[in-house]
PDB file of N, CA, C and O in Angstrom:
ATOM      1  N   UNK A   1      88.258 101.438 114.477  1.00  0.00           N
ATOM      2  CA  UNK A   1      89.568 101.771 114.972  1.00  0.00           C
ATOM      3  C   UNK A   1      90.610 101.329 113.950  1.00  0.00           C
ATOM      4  O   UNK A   1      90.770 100.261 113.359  1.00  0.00           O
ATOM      5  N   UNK A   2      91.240 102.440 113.929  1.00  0.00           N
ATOM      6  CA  UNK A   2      92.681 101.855 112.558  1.00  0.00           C
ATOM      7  C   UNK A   2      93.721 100.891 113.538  1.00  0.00           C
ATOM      8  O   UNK A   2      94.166 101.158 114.654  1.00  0.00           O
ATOM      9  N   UNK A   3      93.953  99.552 112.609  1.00  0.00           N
ATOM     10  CA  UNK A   3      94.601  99.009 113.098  1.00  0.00           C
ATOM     11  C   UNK A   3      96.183  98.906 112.626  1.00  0.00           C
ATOM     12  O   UNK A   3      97.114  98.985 113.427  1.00  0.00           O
ATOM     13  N   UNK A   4      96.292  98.776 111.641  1.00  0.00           N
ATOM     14  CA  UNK A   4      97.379  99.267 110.898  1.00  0.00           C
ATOM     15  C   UNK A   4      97.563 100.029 109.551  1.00  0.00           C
ATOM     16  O   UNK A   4      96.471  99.990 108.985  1.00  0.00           O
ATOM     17  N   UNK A   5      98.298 100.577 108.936  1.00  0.00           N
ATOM     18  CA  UNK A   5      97.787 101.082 107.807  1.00  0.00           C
ATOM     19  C   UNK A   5      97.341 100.279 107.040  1.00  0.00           C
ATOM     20  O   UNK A   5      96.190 100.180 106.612  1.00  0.00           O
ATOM     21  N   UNK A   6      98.467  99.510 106.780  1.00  0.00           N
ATOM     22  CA  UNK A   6      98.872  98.701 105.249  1.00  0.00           C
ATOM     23  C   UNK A   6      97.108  97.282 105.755  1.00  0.00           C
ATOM     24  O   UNK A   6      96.389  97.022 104.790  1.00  0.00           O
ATOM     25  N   UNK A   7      96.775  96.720 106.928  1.00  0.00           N
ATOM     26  CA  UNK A   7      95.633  96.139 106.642  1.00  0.00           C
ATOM     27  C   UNK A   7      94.303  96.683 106.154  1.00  0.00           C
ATOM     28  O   UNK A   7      93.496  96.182 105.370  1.00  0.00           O
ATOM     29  N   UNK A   8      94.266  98.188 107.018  1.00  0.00           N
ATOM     30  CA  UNK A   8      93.147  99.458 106.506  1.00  0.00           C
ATOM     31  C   UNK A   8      92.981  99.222 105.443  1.00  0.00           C
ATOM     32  O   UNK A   8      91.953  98.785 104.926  1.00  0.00           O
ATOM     33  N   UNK A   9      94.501  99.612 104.701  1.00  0.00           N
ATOM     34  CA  UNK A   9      94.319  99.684 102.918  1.00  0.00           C
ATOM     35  C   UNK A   9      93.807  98.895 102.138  1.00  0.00           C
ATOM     36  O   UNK A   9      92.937  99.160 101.308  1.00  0.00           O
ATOM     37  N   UNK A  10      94.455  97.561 102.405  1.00  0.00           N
ATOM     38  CA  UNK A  10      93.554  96.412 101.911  1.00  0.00           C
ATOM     39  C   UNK A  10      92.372  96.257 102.432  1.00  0.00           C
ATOM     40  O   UNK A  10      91.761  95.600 101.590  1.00  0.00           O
ATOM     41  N   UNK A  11      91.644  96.474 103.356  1.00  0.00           N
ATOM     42  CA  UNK A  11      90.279  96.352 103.363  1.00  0.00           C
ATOM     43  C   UNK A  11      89.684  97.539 103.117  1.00  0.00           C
ATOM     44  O   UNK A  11      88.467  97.581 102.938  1.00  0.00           O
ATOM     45  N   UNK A  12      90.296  98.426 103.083  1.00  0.00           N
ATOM     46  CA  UNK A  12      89.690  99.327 101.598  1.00  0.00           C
ATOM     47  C   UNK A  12      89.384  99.416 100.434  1.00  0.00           C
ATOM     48  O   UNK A  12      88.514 100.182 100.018  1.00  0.00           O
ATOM     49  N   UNK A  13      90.213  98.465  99.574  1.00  0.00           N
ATOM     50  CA  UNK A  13      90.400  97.745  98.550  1.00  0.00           C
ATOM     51  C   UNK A  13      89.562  97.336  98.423  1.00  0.00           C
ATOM     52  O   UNK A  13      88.843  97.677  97.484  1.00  0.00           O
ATOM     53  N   UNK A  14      89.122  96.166  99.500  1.00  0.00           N
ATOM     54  CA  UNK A  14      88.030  95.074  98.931  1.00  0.00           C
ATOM     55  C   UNK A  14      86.994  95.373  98.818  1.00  0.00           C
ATOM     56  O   UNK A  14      86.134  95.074  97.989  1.00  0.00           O
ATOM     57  N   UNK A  15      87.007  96.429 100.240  1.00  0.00           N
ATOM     58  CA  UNK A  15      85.255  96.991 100.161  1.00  0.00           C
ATOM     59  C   UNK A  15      84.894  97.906  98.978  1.00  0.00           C
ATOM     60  O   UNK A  15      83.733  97.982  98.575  1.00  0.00           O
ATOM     61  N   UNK A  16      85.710  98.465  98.535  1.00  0.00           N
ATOM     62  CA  UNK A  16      85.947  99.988  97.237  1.00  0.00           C
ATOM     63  C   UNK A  16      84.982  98.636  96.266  1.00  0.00           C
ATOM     64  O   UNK A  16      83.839  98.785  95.835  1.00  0.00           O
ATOM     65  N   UNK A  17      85.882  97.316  96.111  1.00  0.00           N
ATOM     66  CA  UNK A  17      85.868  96.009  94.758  1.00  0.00           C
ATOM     67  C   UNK A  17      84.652  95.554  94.959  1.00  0.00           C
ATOM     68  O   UNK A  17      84.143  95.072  93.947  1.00  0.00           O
ATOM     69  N   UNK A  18      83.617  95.530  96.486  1.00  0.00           N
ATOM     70  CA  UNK A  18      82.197  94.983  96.808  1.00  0.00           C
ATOM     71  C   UNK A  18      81.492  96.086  96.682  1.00  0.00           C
ATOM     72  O   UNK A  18      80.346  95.790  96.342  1.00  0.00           O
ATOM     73  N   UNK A  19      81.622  97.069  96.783  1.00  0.00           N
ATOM     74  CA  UNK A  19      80.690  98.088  96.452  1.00  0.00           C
ATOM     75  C   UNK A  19      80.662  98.753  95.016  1.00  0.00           C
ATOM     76  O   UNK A  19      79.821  99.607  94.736  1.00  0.00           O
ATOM     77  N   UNK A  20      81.433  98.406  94.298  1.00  0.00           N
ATOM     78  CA  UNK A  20      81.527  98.785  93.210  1.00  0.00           C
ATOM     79  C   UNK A  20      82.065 100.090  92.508  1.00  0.00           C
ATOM     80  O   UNK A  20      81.681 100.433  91.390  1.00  0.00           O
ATOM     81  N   UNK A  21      82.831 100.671  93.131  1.00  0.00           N
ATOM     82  CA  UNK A  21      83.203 101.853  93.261  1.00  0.00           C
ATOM     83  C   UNK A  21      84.279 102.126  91.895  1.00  0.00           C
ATOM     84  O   UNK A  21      85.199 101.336  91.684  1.00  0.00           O
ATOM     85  N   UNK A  22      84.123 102.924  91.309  1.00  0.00           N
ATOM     86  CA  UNK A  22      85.427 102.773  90.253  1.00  0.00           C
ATOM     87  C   UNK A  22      86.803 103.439  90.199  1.00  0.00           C
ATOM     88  O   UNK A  22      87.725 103.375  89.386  1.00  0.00           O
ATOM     89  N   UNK A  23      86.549 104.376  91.826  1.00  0.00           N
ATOM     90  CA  UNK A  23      88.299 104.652  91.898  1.00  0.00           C
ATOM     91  C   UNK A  23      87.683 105.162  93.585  1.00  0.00           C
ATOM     92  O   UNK A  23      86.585 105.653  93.847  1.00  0.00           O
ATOM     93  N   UNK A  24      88.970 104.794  94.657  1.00  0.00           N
ATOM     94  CA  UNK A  24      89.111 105.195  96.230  1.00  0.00           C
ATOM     95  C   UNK A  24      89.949 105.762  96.415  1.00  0.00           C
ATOM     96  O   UNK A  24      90.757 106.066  95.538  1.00  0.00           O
ATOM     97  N   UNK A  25      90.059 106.170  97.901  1.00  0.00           N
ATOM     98  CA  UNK A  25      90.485 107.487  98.404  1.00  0.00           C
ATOM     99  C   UNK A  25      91.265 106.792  99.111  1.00  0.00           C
ATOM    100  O   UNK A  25      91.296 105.641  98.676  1.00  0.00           O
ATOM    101  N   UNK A  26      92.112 106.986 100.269  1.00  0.00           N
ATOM    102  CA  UNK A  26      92.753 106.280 101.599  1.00  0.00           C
ATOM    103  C   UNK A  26      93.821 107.353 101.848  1.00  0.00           C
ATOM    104  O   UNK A  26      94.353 108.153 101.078  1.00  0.00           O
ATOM    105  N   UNK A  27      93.970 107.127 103.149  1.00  0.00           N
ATOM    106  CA  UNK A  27      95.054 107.367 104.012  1.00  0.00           C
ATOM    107  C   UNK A  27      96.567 107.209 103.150  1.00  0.00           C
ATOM    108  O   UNK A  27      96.754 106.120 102.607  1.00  0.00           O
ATOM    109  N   UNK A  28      97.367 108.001 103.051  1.00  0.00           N
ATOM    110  CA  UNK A  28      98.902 107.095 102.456  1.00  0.00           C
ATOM    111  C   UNK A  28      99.789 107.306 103.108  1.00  0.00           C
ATOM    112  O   UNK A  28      99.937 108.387 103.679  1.00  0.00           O
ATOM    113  N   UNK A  29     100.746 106.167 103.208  1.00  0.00           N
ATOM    114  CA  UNK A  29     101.912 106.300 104.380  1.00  0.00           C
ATOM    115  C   UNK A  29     102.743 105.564 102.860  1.00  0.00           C
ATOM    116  O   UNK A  29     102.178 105.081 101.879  1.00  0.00           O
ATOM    117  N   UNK A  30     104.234 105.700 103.116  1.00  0.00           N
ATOM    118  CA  UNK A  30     105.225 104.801 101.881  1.00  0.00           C
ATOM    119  C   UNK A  30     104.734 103.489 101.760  1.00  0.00           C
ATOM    120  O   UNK A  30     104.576 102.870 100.708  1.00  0.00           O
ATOM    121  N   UNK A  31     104.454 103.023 103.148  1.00  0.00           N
ATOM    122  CA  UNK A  31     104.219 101.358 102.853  1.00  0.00           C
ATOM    123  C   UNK A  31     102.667 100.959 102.020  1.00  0.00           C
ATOM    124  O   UNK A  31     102.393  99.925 101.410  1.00  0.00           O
ATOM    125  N   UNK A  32     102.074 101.807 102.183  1.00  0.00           N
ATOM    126  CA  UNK A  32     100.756 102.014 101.130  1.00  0.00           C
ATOM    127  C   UNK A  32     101.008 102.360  99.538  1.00  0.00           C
ATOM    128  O   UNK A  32     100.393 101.927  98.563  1.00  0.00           O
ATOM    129  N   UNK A  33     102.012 103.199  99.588  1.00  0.00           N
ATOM    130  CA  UNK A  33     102.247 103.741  98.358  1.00  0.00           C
ATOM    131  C   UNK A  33     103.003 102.439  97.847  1.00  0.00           C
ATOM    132  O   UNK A  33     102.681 102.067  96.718  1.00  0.00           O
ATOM    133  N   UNK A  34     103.981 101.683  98.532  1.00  0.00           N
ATOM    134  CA  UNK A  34     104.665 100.766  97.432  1.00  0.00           C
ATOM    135  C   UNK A  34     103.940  99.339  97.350  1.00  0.00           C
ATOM    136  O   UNK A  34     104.353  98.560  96.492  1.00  0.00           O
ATOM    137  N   UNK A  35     102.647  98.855  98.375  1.00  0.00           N
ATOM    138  CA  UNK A  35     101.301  98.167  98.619  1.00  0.00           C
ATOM    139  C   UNK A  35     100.369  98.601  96.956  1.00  0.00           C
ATOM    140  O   UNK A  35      99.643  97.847  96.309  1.00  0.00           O
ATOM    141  N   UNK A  36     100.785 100.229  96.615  1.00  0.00           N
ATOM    142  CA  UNK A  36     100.049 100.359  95.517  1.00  0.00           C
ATOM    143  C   UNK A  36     100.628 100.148  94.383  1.00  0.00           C
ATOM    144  O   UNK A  36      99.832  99.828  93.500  1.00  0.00           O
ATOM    145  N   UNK A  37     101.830 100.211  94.034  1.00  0.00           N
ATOM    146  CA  UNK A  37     102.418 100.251  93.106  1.00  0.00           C
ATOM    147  C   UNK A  37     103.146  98.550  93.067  1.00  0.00           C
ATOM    148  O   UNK A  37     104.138  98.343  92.367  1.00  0.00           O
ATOM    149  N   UNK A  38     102.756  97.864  93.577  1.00  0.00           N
ATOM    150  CA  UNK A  38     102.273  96.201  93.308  1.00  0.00           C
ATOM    151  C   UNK A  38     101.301  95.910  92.649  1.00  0.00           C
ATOM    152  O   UNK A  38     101.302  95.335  91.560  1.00  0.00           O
ATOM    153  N   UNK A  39     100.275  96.335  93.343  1.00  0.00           N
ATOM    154  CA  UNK A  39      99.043  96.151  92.341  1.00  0.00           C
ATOM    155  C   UNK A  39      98.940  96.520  91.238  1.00  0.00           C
ATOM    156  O   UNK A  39      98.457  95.848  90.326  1.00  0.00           O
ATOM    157  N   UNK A  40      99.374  97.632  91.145  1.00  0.00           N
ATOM    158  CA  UNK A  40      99.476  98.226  89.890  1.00  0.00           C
ATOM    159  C   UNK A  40      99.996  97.478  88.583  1.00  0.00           C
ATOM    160  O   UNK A  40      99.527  97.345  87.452  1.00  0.00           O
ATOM    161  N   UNK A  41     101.140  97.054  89.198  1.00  0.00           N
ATOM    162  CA  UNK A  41     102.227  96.212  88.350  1.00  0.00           C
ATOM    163  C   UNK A  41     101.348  94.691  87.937  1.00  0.00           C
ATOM    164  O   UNK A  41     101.381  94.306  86.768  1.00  0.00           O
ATOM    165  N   UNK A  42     100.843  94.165  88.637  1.00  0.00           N
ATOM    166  CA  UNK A  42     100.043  93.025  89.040  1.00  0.00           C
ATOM    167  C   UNK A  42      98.575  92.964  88.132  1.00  0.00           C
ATOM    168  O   UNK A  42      97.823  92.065  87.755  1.00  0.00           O
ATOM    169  N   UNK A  43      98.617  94.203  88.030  1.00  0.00           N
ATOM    170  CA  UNK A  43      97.223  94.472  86.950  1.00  0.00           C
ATOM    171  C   UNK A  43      96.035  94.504  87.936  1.00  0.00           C
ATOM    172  O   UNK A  43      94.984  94.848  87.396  1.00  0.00           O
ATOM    173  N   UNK A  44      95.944  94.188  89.445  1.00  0.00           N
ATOM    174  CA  UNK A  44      94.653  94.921  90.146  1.00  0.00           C
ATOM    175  C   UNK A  44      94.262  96.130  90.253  1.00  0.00           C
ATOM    176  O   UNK A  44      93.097  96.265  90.627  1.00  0.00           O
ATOM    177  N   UNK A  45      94.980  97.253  90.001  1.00  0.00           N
ATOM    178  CA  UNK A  45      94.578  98.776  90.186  1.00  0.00           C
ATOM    179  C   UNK A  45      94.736  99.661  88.902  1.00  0.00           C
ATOM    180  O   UNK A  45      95.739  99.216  88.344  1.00  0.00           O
ATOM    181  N   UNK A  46      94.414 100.325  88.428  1.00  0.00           N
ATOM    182  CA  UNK A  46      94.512 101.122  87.674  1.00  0.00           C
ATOM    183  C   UNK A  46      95.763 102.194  87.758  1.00  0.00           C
ATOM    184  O   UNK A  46      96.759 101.621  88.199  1.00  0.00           O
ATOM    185  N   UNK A  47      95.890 102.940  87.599  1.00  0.00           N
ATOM    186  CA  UNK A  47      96.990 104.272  87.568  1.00  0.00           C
ATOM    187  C   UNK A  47      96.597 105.138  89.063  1.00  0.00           C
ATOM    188  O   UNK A  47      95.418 105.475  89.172  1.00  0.00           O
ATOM    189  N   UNK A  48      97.155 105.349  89.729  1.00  0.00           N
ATOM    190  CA  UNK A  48      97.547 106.068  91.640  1.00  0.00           C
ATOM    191  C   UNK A  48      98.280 107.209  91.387  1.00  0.00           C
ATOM    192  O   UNK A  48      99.282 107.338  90.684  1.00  0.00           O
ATOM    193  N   UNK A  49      97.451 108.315  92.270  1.00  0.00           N
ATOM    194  CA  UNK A  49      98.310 109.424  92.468  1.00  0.00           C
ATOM    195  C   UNK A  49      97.949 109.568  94.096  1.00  0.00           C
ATOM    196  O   UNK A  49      97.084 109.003  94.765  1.00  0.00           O
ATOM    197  N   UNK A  50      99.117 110.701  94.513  1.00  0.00           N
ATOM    198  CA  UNK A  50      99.335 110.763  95.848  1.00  0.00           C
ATOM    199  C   UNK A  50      99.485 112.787  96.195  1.00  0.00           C
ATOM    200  O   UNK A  50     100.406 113.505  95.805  1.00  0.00           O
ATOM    201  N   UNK A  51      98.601 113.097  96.785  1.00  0.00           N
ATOM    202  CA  UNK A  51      98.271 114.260  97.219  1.00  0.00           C
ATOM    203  C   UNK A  51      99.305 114.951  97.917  1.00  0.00           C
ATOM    204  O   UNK A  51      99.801 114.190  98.748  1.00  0.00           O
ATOM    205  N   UNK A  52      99.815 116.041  97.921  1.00  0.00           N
ATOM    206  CA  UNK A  52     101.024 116.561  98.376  1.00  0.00           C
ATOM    207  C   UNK A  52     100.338 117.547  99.754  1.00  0.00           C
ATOM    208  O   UNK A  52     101.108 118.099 100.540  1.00  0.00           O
ATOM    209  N   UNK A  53      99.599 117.605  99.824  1.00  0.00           N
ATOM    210  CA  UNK A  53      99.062 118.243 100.762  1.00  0.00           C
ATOM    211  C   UNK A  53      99.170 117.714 102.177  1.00  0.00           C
ATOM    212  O   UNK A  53      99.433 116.514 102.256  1.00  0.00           O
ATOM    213  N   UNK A  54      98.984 118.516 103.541  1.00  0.00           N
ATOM    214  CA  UNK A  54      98.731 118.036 105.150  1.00  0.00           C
ATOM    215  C   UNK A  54      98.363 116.693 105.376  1.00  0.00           C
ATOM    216  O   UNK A  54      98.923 115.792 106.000  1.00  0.00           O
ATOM    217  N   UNK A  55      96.963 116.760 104.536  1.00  0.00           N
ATOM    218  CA  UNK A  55      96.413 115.168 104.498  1.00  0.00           C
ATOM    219  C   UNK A  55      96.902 114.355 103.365  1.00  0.00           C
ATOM    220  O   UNK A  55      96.601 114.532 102.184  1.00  0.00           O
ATOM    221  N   UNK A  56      97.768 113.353 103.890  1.00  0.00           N
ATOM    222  CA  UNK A  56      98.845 113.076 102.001  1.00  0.00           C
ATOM    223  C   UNK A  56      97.511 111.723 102.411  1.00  0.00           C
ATOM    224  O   UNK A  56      97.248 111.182 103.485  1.00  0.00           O
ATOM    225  N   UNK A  57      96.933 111.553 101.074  1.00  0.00           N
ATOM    226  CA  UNK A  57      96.104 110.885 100.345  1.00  0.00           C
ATOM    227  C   UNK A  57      96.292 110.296  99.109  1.00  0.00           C
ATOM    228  O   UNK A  57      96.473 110.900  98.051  1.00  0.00           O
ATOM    229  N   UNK A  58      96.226 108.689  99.327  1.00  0.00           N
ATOM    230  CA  UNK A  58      96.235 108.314  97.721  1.00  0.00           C
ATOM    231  C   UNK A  58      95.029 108.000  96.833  1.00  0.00           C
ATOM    232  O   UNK A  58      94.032 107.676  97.478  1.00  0.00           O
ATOM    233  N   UNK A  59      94.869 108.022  95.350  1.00  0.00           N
ATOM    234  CA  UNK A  59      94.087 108.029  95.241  1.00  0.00           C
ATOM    235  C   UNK A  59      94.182 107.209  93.778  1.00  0.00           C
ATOM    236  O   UNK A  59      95.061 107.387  92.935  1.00  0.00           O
ATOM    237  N   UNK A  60      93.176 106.367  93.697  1.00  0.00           N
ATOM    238  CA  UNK A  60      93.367 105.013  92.328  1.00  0.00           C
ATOM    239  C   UNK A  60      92.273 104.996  91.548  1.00  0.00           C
ATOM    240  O   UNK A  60      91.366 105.814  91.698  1.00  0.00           O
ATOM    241  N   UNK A  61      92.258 103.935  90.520  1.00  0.00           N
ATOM    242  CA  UNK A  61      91.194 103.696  89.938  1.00  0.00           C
ATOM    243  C   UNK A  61      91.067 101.742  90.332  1.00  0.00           C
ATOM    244  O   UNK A  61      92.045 101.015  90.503  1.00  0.00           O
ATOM    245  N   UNK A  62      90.094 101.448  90.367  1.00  0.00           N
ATOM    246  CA  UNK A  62      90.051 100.148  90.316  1.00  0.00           C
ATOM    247  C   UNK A  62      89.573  99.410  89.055  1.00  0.00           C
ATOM    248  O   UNK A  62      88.720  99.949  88.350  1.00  0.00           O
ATOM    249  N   UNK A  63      90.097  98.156  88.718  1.00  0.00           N
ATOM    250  CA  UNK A  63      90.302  97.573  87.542  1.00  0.00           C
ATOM    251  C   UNK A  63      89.066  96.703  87.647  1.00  0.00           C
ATOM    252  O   UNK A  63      88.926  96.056  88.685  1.00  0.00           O
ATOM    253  N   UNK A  64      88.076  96.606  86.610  1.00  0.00           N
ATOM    254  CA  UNK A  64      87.156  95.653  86.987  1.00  0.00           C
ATOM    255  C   UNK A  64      86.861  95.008  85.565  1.00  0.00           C
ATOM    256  O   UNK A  64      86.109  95.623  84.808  1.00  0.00           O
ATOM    257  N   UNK A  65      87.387  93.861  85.184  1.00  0.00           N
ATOM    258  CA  UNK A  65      86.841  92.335  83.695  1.00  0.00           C
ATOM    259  C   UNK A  65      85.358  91.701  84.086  1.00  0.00           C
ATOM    260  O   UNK A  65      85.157  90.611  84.622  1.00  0.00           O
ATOM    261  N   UNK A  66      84.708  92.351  83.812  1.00  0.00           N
ATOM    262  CA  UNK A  66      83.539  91.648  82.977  1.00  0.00           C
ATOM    263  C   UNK A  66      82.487  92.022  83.914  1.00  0.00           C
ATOM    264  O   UNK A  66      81.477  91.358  84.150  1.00  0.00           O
ATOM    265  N   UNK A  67      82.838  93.243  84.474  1.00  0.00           N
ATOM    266  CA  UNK A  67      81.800  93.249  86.120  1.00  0.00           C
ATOM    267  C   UNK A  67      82.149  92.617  87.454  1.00  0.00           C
ATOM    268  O   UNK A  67      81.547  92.410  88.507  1.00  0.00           O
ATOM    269  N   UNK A  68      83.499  92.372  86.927  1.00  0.00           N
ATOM    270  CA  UNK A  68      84.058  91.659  88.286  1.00  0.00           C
ATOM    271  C   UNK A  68      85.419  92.167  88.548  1.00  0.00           C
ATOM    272  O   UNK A  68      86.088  92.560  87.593  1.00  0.00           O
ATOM    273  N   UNK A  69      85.939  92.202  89.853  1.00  0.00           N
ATOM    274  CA  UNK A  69      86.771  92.296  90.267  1.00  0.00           C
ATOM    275  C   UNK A  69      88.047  91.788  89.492  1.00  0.00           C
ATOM    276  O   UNK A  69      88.079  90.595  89.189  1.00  0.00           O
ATOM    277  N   UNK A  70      89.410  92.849  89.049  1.00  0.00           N
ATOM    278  CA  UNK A  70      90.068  92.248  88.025  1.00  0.00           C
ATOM    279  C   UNK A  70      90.919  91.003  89.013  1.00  0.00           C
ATOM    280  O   UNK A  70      90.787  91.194  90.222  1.00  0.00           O
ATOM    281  N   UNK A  71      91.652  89.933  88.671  1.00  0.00           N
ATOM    282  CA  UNK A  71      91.956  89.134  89.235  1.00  0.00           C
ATOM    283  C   UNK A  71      92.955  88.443  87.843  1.00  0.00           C
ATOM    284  O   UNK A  71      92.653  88.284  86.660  1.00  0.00           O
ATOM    285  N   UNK A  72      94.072  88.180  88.508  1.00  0.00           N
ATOM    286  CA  UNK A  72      95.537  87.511  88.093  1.00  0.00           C
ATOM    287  C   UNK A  72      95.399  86.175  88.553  1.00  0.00           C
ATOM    288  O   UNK A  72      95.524  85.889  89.744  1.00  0.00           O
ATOM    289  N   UNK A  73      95.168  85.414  87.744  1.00  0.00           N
ATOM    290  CA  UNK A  73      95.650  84.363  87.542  1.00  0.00           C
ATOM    291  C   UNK A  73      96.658  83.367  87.534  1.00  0.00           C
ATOM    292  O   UNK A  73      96.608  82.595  86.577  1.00  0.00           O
ATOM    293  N   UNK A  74      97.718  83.163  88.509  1.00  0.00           N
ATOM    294  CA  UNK A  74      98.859  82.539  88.029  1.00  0.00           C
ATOM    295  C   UNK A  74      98.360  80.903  88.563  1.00  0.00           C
ATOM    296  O   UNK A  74      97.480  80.572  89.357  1.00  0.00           O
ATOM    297  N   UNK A  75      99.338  80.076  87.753  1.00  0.00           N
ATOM    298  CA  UNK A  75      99.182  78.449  88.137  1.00  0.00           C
ATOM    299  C   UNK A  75     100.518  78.329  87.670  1.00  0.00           C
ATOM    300  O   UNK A  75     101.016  78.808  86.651  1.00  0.00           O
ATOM    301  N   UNK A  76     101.085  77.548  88.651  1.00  0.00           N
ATOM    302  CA  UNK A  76     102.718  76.766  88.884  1.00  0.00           C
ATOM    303  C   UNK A  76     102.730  76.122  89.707  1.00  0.00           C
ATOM    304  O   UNK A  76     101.989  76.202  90.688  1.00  0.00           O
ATOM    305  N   UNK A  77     103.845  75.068  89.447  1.00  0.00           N
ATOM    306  CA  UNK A  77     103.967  74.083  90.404  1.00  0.00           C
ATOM    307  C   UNK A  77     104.722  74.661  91.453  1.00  0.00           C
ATOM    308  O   UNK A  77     104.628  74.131  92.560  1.00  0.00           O
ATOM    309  N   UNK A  78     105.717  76.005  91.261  1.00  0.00           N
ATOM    310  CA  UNK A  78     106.255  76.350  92.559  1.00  0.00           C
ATOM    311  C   UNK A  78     106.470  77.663  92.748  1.00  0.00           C
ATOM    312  O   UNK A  78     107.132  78.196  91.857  1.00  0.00           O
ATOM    313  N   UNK A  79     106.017  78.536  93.876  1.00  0.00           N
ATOM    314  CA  UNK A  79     106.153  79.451  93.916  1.00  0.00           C
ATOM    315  C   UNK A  79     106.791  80.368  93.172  1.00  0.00           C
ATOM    316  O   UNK A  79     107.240  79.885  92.132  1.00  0.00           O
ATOM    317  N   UNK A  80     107.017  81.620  93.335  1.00  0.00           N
ATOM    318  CA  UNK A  80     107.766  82.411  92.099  1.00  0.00           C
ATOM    319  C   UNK A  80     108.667  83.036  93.453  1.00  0.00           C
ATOM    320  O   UNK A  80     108.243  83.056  94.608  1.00  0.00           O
ATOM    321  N   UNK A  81     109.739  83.434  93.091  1.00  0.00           N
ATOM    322  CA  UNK A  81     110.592  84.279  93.678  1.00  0.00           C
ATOM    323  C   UNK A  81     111.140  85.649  93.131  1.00  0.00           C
ATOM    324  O   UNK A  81     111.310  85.838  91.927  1.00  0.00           O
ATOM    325  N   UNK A  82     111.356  86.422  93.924  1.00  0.00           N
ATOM    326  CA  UNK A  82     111.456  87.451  93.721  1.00  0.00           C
ATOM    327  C   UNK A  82     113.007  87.951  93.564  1.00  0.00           C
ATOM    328  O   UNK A  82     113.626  87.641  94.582  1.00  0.00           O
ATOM    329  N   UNK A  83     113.642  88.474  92.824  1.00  0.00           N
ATOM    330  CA  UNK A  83     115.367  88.800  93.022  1.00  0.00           C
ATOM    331  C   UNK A  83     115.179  90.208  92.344  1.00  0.00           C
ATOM    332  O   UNK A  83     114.797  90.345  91.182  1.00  0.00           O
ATOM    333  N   UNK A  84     115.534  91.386  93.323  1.00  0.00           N
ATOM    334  CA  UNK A  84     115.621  92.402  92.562  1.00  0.00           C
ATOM    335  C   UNK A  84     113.841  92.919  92.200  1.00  0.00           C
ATOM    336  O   UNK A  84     112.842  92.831  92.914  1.00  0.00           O
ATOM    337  N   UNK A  85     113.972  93.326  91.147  1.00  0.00           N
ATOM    338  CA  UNK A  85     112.272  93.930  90.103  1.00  0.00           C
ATOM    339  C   UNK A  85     112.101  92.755  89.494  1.00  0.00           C
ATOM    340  O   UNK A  85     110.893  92.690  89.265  1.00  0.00           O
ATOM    341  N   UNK A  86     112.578  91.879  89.138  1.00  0.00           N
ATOM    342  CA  UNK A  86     112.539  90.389  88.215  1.00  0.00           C
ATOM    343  C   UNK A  86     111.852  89.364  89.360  1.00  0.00           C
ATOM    344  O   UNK A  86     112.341  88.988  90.425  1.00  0.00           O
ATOM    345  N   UNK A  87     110.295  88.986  88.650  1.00  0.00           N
ATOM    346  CA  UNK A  87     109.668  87.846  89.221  1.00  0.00           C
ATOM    347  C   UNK A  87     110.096  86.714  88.608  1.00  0.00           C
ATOM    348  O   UNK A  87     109.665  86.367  87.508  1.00  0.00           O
ATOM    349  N   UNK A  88     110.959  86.069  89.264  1.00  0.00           N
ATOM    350  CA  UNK A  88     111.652  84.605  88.900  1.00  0.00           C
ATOM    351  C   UNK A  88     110.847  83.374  88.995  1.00  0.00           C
ATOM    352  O   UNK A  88     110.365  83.218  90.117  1.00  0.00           O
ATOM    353  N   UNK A  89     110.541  82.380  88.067  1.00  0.00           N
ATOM    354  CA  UNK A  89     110.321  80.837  88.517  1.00  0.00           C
ATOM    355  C   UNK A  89     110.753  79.652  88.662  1.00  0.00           C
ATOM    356  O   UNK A  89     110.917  78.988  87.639  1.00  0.00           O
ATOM    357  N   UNK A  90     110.936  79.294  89.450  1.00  0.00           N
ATOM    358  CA  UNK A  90     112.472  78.426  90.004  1.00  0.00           C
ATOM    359  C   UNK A  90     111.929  77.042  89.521  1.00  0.00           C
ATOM    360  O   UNK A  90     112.612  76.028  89.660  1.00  0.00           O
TER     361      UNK A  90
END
């Protein structure tokens, strides 16, 4: 049962990242599309397009270092904030 989009998506994600898949399909609503274009930015997903058709569908590649799931790294002593497109560290 779909419970919400935007959780669907992410556990689409993960399962696409455990099964090994090198690009998924999903459902797209805006809040998915800008869910994708984070990652993107973030370096987890590859390049996303979005289907113009009845069934609007997005569709990605997934990023995978060394056989593994790509994964960002940050370490700070304090959160980062966000102002605007600019990730700030206070």
């Amino acid at each position: 049962m779909l419970q919400s989009f935007s959780i669907d998506f992410l556990i689409r994600i993960k399962n696409a990242y455990r099964a090994g898949k090198k690009n998924m399909v999903a459902p797209a609503s805006n809040f998915c599309i800008d869910i994708a274009t984070l990652l993107k930015r973030f370096g987890y997903i590859g390049s996303f397009s979005v289907s113009d058709d009845a069934k609007r569908q997005i569709t990605f590649d997934l990023i995978y270092q060394n056989n593994q799931p790509s994964q960002v790294v940050v370490s700070m002593k304090k959160p980062p904030l966000f102002h605007g497109e600019k990730l700030v560290n206070h």
